[in-house]
C-alpha positions as CSV (number, residue, x, y, z in Angstrom):
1,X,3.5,-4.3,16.8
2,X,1.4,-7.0,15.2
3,X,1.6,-6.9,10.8
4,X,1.1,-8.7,7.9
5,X,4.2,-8.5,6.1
6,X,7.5,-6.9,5.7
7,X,9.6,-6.8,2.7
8,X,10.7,-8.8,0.7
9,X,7.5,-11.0,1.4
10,X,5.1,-8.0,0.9
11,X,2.4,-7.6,-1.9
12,X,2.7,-3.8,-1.8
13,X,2.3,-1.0,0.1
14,X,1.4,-2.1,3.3
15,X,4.8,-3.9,4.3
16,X,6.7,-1.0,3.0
17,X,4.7,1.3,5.3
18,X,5.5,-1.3,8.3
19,X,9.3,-1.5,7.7
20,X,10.1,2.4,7.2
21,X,7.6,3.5,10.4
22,X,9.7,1.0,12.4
23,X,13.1,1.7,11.1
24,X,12.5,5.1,12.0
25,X,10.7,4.2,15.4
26,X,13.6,2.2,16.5
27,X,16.4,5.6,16.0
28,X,14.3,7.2,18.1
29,X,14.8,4.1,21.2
30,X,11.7,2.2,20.1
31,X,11.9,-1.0,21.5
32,X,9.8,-3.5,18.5
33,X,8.9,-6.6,18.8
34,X,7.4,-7.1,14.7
35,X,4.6,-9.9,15.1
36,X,3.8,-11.2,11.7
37,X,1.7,-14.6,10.5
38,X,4.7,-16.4,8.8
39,X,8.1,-17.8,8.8
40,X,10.9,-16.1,6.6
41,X,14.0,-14.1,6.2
42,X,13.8,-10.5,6.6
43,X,17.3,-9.2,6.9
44,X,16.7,-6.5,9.9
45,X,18.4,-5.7,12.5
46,X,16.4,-2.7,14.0
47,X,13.6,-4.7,15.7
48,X,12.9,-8.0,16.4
49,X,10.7,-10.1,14.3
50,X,8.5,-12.8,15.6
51,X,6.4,-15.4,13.7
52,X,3.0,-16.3,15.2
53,X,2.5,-20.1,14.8
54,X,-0.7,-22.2,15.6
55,X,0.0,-24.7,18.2
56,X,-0.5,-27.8,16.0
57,X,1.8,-25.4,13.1
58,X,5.2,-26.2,12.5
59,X,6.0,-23.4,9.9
60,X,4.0,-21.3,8.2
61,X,5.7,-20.3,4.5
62,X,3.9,-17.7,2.7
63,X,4.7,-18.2,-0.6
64,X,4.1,-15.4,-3.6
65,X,2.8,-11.9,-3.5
66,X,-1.3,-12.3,-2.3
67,X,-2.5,-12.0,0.9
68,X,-4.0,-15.5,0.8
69,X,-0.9,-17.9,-0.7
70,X,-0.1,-19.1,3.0
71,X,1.0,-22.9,3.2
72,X,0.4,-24.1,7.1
73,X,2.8,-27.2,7.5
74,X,1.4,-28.9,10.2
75,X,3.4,-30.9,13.3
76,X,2.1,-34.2,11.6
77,X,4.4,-33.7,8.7
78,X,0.8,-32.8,6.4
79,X,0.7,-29.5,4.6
80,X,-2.7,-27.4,4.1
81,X,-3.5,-23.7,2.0
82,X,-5.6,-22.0,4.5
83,X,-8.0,-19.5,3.3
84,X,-7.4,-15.8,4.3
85,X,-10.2,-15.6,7.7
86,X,-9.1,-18.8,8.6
87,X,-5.4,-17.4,8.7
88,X,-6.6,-14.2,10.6
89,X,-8.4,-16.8,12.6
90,X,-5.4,-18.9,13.2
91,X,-2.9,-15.8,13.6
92,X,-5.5,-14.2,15.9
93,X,-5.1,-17.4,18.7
94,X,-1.5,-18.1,17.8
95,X,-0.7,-14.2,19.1
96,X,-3.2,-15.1,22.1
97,X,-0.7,-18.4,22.9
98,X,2.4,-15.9,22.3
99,X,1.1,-13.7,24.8
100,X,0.3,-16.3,27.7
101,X,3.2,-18.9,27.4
102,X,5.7,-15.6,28.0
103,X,6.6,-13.0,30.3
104,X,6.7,-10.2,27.6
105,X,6.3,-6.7,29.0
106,X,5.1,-3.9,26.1
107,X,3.7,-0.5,26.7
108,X,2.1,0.1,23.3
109,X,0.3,-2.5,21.0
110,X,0.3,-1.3,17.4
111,X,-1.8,-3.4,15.0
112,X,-1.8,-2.9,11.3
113,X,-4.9,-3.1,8.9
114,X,-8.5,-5.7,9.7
115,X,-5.9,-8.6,9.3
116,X,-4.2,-8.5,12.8
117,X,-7.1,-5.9,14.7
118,X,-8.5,-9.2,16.7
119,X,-5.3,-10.5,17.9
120,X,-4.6,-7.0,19.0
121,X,-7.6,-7.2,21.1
122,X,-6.6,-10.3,22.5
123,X,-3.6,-8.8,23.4
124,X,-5.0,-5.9,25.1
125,X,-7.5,-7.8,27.2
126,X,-4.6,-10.0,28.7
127,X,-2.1,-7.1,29.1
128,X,-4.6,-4.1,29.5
129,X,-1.6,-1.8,27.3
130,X,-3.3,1.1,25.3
131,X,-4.2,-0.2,21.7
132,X,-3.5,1.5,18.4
133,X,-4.9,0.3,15.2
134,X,-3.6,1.3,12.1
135,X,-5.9,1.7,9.2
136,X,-3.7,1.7,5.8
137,X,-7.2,0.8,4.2
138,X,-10.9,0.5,4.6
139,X,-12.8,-2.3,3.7
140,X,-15.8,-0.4,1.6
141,X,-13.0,1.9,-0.7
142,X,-11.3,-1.7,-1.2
143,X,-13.7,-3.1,-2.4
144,X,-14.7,-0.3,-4.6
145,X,-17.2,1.2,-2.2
146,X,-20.2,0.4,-4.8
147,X,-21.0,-2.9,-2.3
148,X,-19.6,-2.0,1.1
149,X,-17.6,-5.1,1.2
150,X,-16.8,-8.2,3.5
151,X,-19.4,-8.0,5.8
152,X,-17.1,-10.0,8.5
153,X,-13.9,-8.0,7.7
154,X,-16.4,-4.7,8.6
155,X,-17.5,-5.9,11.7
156,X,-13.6,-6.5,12.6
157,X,-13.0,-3.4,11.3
158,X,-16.0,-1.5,13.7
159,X,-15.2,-3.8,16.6
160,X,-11.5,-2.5,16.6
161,X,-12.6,1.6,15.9
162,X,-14.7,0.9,19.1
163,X,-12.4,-0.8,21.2
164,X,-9.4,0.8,20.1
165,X,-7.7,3.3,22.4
166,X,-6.7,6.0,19.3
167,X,-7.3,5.6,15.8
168,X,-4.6,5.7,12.8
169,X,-5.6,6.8,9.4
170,X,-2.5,6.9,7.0
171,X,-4.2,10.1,5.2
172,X,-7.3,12.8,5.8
173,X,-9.4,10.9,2.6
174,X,-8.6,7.4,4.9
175,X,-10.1,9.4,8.1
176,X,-13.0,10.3,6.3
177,X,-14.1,6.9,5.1
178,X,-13.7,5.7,8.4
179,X,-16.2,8.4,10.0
180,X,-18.0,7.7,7.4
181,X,-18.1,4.1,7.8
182,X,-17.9,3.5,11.4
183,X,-19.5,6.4,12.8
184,X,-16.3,7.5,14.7
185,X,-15.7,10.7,16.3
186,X,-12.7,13.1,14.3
187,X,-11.4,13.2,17.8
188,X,-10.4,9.6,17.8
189,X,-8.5,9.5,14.7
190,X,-5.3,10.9,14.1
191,X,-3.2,10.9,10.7
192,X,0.3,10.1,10.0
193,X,0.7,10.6,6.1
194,X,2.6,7.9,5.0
195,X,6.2,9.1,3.3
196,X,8.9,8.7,2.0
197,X,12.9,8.4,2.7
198,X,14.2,10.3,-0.9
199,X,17.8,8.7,0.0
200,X,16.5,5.5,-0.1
201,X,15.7,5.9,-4.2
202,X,18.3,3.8,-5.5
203,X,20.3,4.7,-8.6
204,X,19.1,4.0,-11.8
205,X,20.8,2.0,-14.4
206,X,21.3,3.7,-17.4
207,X,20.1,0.5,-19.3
208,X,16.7,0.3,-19.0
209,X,15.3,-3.2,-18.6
210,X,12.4,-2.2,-21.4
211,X,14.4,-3.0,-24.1
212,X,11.1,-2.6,-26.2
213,X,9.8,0.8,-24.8
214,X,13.3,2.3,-24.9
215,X,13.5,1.3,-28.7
216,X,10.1,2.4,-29.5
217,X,10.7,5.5,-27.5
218,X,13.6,6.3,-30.2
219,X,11.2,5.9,-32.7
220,X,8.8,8.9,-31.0
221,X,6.6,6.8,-28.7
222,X,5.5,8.1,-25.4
223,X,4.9,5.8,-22.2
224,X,2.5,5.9,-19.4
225,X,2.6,3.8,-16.5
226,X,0.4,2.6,-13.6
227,X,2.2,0.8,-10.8
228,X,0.0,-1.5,-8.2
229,X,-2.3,-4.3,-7.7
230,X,-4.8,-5.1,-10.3
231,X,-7.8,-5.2,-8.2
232,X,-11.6,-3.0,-8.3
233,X,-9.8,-0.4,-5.8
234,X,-7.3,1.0,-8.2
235,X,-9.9,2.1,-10.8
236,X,-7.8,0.6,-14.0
237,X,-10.6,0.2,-16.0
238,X,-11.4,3.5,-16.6
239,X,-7.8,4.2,-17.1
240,X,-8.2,1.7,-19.8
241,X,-10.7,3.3,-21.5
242,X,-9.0,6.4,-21.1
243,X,-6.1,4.9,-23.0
244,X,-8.3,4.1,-25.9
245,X,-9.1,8.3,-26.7
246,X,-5.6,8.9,-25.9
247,X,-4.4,6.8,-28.5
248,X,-7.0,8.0,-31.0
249,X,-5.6,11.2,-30.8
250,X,-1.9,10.3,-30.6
251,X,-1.3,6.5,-31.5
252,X,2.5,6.6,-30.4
253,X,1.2,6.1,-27.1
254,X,2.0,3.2,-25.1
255,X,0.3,1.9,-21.5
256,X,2.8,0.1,-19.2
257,X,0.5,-1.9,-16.5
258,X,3.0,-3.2,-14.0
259,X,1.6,-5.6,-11.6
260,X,-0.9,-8.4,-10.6
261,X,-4.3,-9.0,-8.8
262,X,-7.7,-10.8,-9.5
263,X,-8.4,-8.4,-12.4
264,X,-5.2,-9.5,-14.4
265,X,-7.5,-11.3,-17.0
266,X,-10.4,-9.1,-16.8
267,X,-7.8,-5.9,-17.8
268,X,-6.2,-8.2,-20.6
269,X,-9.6,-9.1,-22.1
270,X,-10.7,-5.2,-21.5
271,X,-8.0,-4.1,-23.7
272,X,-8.6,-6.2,-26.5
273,X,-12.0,-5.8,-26.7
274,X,-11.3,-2.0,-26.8
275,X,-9.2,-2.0,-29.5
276,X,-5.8,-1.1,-27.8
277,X,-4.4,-4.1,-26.9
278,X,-1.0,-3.9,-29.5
279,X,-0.9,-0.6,-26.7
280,X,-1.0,-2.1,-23.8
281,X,1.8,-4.4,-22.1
282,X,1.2,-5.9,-18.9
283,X,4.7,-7.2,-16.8
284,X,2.9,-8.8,-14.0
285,X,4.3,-7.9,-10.6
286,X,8.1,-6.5,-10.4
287,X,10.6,-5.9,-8.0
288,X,14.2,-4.4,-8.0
289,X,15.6,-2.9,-11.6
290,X,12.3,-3.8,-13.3
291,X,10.2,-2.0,-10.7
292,X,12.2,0.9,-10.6
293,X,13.0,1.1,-14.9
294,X,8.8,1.1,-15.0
295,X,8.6,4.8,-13.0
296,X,11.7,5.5,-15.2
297,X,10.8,4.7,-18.8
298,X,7.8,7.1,-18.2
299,X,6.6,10.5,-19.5
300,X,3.5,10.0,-17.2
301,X,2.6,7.9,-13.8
302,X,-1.3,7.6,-13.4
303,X,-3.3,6.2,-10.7
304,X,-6.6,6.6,-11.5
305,X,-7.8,4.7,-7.8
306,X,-11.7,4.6,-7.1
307,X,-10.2,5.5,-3.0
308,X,-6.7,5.0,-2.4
309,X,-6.0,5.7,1.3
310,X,-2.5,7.0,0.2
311,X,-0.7,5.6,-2.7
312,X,3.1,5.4,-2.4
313,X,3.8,5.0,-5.9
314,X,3.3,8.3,-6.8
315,X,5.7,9.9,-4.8
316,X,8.1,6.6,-6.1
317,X,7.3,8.0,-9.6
318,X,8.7,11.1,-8.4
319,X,12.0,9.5,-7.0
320,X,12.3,8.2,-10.0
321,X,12.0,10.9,-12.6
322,X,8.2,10.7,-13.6
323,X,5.1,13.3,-12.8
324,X,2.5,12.1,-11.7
325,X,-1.2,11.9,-12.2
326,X,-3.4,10.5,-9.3
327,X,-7.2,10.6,-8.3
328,X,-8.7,13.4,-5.9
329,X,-9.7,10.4,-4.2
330,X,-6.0,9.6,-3.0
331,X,-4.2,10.7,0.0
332,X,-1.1,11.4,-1.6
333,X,-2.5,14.6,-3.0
334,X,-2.6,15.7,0.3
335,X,1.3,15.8,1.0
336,X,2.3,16.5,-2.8
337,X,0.8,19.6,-4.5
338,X,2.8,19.7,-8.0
339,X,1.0,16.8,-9.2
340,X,-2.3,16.7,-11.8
341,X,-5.4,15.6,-10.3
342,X,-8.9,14.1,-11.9
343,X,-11.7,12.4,-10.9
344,X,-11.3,8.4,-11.0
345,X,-14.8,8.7,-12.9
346,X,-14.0,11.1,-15.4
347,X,-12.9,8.9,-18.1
348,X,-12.3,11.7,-20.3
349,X,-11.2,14.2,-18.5
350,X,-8.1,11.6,-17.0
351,X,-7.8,11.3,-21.1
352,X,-7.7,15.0,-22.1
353,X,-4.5,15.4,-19.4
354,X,-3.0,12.6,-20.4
355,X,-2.6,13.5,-24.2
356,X,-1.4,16.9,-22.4
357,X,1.4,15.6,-21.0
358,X,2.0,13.2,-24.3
359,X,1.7,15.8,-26.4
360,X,3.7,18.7,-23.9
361,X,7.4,18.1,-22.4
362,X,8.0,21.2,-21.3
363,X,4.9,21.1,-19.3
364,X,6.3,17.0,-17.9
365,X,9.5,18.8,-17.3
366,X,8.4,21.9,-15.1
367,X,5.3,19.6,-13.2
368,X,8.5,17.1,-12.5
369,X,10.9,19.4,-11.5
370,X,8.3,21.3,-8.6
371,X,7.1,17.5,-7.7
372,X,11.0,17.1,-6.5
373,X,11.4,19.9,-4.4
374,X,8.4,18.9,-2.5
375,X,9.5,15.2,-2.7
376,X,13.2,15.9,-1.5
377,X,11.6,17.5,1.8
378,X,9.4,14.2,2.4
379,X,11.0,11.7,5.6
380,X,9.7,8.9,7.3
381,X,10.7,10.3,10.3
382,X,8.6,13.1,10.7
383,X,5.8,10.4,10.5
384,X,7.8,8.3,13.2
385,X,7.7,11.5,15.2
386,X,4.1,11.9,15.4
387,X,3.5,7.8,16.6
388,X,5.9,8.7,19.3
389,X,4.2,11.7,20.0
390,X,1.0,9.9,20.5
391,X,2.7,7.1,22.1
392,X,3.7,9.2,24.8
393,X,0.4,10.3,25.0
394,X,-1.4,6.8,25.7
395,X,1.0,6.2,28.4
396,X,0.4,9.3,30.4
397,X,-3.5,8.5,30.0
398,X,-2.8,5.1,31.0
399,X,-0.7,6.3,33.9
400,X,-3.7,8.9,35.0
């Protein structure tokens, strides 16, 4: 299985996804080896995990949350940041080396998102194993769809739909963008809804780490919160204008933005210039108590995503004792029903249900409560169930 990161080293989703499809792989008898573009401690004792190094690499370190703060230290003793397509580049050859200079024996390769598609091919033209790539995005909803995107990430992207022996979409809305973007048969792709284990919501602390918002919520504030990057795909823009007819009808209303991407400054500057930035309190990126007291100080969980392929933190929210309100252009929607749904366009519709639910508890309370029943039912392992399924199914092809 080649990836881009696990926890704790992830920037979101992605390496979530990764680590729960192969812990529940490996209690089935999956035999993993985790390929993945850096050195680091991962705490796991349910596959092995393998780092990829260029030849002339000593270590690579990656060091924050972004895909692209990789430092290469180099068998010279220098050190050099390498830009994200040269690390692609660079992981791409250093799986090809892996592959050569070893006696490895696999039956599946299982690539994860454009990052790791091209050593995946490499892999597959040495070994001849059935291929599997996994797409957890696509380039054009990333970038927003209005421009298409990276024109050499798409041409990774169609080279690996072509080549590929089946297709992964983590959700029916993923599917579709890549039909639509590749101008792939339905018969290639299959989906395995990403999930969620609802043992693995942890506890939460009575004392909320929002010292502020629990105050002002004794004083009859309301909070919403939106949980992810900070990046064109997750629509907060609109969510911030949104905010600003919210609060004119209901001024006790504050906006919890938890997270960080290249839009941090952009969003800060939006909010002041509409007014509501007293309103508005950006954390940055969180992890442990913090992430999990932001779902929890919440009346309301939005994600207001231009295309979200599935978006995890919803069904967090849920764990967590918050409704949620996502875009119809999300696949979560498809796997949780008792949750309210807009357009990411629709500026003031998204407003109208979120001064609803401000204004409403009993109508937070009985969209929560039917949210958990559906949530409590949710496992990674039914997903793991249907990769083994199709496992199975490569291998008799292969076999034939």
């Amino acid at each position: 299985m080649l990836g881009w990161e696990l926890p704790p080293n992830n920037s979101g989703g992605l390496g979530v996804a990764c680590f729960e499809l192969c812990k529940s792989l490996a209690k089935k008898g999956a035999d993993i080896e985790f390929v993945l573009p850096y050195t680091a401690e991962h705490d796991i004792d349910f596959m092995r995990i393998t780092p990829a190094h260029p030849q002339n690499v000593a270590d690579v370190v990656k060091a924050g949350i972004a895909y692209d703060s990789y430092k290469y230290v180099f068998r010279d003793g220098h050190t050099e940041w390498i830009d994200i397509h040269g690390q692609q580049q660079m992981y791409e050859h250093a799986v090809d080396r892996l592959i050569r200079e070893s006696d490895r024996e696999f039956d599946v390769i299982h690539a994860h998102d454009w990052l790791t598609f091209r050593a995946a091919l490499r892999v597959k033209q040495q070994r001849g194993c059935p291929l599997i790539v996994h797409f957890h995005s696509v380039e054009a909803d990333r970038a927003g769809r209005e421009f298409g995107g990276n024109p050499l990430v798409r041409e990774i992207e169609s080279m690996a739909v072509l080549m590929a022996d089946q297709v992964i979409a983590v959700s029916e809305h993923t599917k579709k963008a890549i039909m639509r973007e590749y101008d792939i048969p339905a018969s290639k792709i299959r989906v395995v809804h990403n999930s969620i284990n609802p043992n693995d919501i942890q506890l939460l602390d009575p004392d909320n780490s929002y010292k502020y918002l629990t105050e002002m919520r004794v004083q009859g504030y309301h909070v919403v919160t939106n949980v992810g990057r900070l990046t064109i795909q997750k629509g907060l823009p609109n969510l911030l204008r949104a905010a600003k007819e919210v609060i004119a009808r209901e001024p006790k209303t504050l906006f919890l933005i938890v997270g960080s991407g290249d839009q941090y400054f952009e969003l800060l500057q939006l909010s002041a210039d509409l007014g509501i930035a007293k309103n508005v309190i950006f954390t940055g990126f969180q992890r442990g108590k913090r992430w999990r007291d932001s779902y929890a100080i919440a009346d309301l969980f939005v994600m207001p995503s231009v295309s979200e392929p599935f978006g995890l933190t919803a069904l967090e929210a849920v764990g967590y004792g918050t409704p949620a309100l996502v875009s119809k252009q999300s696949g979560v929607a498809e796997v949780m029903k008792n949750c309210l749904t807009v357009d990411f366009w629709d500026v003031a519709e998204m407003a109208n249900q979120i001064t609803a639910f401000v204004r409403h508890a009993a109508l937070r309370d009985e969209l929560h409560k039917n949210a958990y029943r559906e949530f409590q039912k949710l496992s990674w392992d039914t997903s793991a169930d249907k990769l083994f399924t199709l496992y199975s199914e490569q291998l008799q092809g292969a076999a034939a």
